[in-house]
C-alpha positions in Angstrom: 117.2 87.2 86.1 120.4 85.7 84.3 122.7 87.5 86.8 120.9 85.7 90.2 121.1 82.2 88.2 124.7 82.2 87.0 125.9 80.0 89.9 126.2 78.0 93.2 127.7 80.5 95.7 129.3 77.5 97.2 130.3 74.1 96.8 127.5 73.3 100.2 124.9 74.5 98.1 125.6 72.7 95.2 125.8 69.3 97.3 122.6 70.3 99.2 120.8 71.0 96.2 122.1 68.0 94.1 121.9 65.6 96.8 118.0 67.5 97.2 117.3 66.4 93.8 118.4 62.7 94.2 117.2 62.3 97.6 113.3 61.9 96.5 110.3 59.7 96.3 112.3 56.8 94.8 114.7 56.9 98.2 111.1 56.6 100.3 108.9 54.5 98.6 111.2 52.3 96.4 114.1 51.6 98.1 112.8 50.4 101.0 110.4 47.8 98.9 113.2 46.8 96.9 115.7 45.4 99.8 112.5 43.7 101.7 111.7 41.9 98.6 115.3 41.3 97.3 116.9 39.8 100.2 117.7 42.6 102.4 121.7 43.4 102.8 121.9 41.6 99.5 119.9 44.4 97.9 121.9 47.3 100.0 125.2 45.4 98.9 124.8 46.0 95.5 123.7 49.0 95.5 126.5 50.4 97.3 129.1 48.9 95.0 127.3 50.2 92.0 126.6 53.8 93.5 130.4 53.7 94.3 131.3 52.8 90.7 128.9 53.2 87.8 126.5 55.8 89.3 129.8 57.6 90.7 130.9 57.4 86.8 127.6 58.6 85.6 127.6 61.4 87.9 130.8 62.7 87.4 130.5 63.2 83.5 126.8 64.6 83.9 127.9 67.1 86.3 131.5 67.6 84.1 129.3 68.3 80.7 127.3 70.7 82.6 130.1 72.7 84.2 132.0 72.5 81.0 129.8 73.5 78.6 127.6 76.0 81.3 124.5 74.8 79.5 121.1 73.1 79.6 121.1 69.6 78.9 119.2 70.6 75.1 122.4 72.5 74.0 125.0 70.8 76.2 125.4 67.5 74.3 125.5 69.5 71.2 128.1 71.7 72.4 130.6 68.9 72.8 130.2 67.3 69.2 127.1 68.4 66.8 126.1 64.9 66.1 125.5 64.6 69.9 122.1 66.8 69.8 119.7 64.1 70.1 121.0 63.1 72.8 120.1 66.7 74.6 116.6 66.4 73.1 116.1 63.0 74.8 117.5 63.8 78.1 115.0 66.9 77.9 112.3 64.6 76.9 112.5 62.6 79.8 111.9 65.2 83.0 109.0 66.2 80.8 107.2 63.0 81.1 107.8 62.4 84.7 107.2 66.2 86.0 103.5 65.8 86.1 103.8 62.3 88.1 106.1 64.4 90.8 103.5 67.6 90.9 100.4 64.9 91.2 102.1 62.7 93.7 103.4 65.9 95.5 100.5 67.3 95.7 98.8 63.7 97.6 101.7 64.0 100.1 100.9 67.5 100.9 97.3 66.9 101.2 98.0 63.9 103.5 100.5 65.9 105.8 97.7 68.6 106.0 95.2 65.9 107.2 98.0 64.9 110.1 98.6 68.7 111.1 95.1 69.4 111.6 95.1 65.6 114.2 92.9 63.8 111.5 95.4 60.9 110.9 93.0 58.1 112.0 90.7 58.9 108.9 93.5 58.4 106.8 94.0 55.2 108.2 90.6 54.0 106.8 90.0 51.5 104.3 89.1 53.5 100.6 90.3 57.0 102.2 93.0 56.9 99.8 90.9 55.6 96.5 88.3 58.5 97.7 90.6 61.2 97.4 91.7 60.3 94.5 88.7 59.8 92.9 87.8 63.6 93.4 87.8 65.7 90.5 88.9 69.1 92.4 90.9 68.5 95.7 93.3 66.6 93.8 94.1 68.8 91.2 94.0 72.0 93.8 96.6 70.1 95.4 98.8 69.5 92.6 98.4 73.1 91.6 99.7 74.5 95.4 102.5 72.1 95.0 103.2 73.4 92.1 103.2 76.8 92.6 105.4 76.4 95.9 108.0 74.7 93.4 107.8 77.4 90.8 107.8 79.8 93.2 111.8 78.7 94.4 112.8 78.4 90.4 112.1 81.9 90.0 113.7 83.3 92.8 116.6 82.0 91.0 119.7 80.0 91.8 121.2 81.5 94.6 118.0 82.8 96.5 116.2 80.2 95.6 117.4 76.6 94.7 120.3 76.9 97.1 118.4 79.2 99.9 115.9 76.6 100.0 118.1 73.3 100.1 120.2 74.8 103.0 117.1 74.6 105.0 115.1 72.1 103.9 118.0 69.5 103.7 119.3 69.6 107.1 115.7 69.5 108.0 115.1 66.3 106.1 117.7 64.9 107.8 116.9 65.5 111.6 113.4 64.4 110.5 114.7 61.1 108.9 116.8 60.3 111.7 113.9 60.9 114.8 111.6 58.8 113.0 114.4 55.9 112.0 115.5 56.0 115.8 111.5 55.8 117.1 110.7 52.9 114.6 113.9 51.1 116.6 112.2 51.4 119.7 108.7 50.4 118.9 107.2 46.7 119.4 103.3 45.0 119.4 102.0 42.1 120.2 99.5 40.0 118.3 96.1 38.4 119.8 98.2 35.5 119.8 100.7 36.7 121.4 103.5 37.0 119.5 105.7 40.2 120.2 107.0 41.8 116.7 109.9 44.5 117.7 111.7 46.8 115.6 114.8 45.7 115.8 113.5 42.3 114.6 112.4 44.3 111.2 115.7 46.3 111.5 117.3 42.6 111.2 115.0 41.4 108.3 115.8 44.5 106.4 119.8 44.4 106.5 120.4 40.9 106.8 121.2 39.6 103.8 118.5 36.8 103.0 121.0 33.9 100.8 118.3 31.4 101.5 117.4 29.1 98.0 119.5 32.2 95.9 119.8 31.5 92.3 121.4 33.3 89.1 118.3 34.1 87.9 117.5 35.8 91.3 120.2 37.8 91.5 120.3 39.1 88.4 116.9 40.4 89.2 118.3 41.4 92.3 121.1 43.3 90.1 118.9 44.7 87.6 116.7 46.2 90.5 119.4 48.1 92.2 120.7 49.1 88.7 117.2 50.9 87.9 117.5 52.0 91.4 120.0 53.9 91.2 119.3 55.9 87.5 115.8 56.6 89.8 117.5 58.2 93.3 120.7 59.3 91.8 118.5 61.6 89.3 121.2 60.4 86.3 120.6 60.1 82.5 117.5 62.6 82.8 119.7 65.5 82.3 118.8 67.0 85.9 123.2 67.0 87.0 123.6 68.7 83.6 121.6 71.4 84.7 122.8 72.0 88.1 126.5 71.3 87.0 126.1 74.3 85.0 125.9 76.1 87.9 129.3 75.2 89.4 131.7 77.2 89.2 135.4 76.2 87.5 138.0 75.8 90.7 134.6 73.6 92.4 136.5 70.2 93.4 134.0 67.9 91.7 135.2 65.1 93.2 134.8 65.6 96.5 131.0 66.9 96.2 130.0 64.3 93.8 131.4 61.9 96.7 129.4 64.1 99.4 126.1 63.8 97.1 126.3 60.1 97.1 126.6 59.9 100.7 124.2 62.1 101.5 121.9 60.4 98.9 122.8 56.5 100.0 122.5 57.5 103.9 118.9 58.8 103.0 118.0 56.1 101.3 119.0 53.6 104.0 117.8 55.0 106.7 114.4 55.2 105.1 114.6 51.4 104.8 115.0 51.7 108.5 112.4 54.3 109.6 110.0 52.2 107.2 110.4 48.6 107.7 110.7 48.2 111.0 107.5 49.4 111.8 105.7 48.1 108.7 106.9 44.4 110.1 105.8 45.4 113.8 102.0 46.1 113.1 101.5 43.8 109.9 104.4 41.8 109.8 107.1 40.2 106.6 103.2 40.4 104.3 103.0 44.4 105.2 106.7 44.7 103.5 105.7 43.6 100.5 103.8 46.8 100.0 105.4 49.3 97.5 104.7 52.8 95.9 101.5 55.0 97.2 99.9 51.8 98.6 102.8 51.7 101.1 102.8 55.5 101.4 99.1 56.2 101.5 97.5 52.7 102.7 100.0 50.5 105.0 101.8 53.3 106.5 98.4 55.2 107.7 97.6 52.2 109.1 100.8 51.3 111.2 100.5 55.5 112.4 96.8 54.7 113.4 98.1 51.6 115.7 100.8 53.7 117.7 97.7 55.7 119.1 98.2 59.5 119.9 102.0 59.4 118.9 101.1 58.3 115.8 99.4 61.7 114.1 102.7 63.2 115.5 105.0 61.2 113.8 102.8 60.8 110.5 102.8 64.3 110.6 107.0 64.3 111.0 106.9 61.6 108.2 104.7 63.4 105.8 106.8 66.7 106.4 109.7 65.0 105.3 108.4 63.2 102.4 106.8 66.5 101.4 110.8 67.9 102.0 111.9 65.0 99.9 109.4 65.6 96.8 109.6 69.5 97.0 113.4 69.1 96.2 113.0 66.8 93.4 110.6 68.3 91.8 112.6 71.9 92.0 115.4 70.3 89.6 112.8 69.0 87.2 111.4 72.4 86.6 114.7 73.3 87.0 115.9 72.2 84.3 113.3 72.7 82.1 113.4 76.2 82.8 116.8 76.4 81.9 116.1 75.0 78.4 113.6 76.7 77.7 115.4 80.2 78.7 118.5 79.3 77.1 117.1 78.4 74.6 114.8 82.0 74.1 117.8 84.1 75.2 
């Protein structure tokens, strides 16, 4: 098995699969919650300049120690300098504690983008369809379990045939997704009983306009300190995950250019999910229905604003759902990942 996992075949697949890791549940859900509520292009400002400096920084050493040393992120740090193994034992720690929230959450998306496949979107738009599910003490967990199986089932196929197979298709397929339903959320408008007409473009406005109105320090430190935690969530730094795959790259690999391609790829996801999100959260419930953040948004408002486009709606819930299921499959692949790794490196 050690001779299919020694390395990325290519610097694409590295990017793909890196960029697969950061691009996740925090680019979908959180992002887009985080620049409606923090002033819009403020927010996205921010976050750009500290992507392009201190998560650019970040990266590069996390993906340096891994190529370096070519181990997992228990025995890396303690590679470099022996006093430095805690530091491995914490950074393991860490994709422990939040694998379970990725399988469990993965396995609601992939519940929900069954129920759009098979046209039943409008019942998922119902009040307490959401808190019912959950509240089930075997579909959930059967969920989680066929998530997690698909996941463990592209770890053990190994590096090349697996992790970098797998991010070569799904990637570029996350992408066209993203992009159809950002450009249909453009394009869509509604009109209230009292006839005011909400467009998308008018939520496009409110999400990358930066909002300056009554700014203080203390607000924009908060502002600051969200995009900060931001970007250790989507850029899947300080958990050891870029140790892991860095490993993986081989010595003549230009980092510099990938760990530049990664961020792009990872910052244009991101964005355009503020766009294929808020504009048609504002259309059908307006600045309140932006407020929304984490599986309420996911598995309560967004249901609903499917439900009021009508027939096109189960289509593009089930486009949405597909790529959000994309989007968690990849991130939870470098979580198991990399505790694979330590564990087998650490038994070898």
């Amino acid at each position: 098995m050690n001779e299919n996992r020694n390395s990325f075949k290519g610097s694409i697949g590295f990017v793909l699969a890196a960029a697969g890791s950061a691009v996740g549940l925090g680019n979908i859900w959180r992002f887009p919650y985080l620049a409606a509520k923090d002033g819009g292009g403020l927010f996205l400002v921010i976050y750009i300049v500290l992507a392009l400096t201190f998560g650019f920084t970040l990266l590069t050493t996390e993906i340096a120690i891994g190529r370096k040393t070519k181990q997992s992120p228990l025995t890396a740090y303690s590679k470099l300098k022996s006093k430095w193994k805690p530091l491995g034992i914490i950074a393991c720690i860490v994709p422990m504690m939040i694998f379970p929230y990725y399988v469990t959450i993965g396995g609601w998306v992939l519940k929900y983008l069954l129920v759009y496949i098979t046209g039943n979107g409008h019942a998922a738009a119902q009040d307490g369809y959401f808190s019912g599910f959950i509240g089930q003490t075997a579909e959930p967990i059967i969920m989680m379990l066929v998530f997690t199986i698909i996941v463990a089932f592209i770890i053990f196929r190994g590096v090349n045939s697996g992790i970098e197979s797998s991010s070569k298709i799904i990637m570029p397929l996350l992408i066209v997704l993203v992009l159809g339903v950002s450009v249909y959320s453009l394009t869509i408008s509604y009109t209230d009983i009292d006839g005011t007409t909400r467009t998308g473009l008018q939520g496009l406005g409110a999400y990358v306009i930066p909002n300056m109105k009554g700014i203080t320090v203390k607000q924009f430190c908060t502002v600051l300190m969200d995009a900060m935690g931001q970007l250790f969530y989507s850029l899947s730094v300080a958990m050891g995950i870029m140790i892991a795959y860095g490993s993986y790259v081989s010595d003549d690999a230009n980092l510099g250019k990938s760990i530049n391609q990664i961020e792009l790829f990872d910052t244009i996801v991101a964005f355009l999910a503020g766009v294929m999100i808020i504009p048609a959260v504002f259309v059908f419930m307006g600045r309140d229905g932006m407020t929304a953040s984490g599986p309420s948004l996911m598995f309560v408002s967004l249901p609903k604003v499917f439900d009021s486009m009508g027939f096109a709606g189960n289509v593009i819930g089930a486009i949405f759902f597909a790529m959000v299921f994309f989007a968690a499959l990849t991130s939870a692949v470098s979580i198991m990942e990399l505790l694979f790794q330590a564990l087998w490196m650490n038994l070898s």
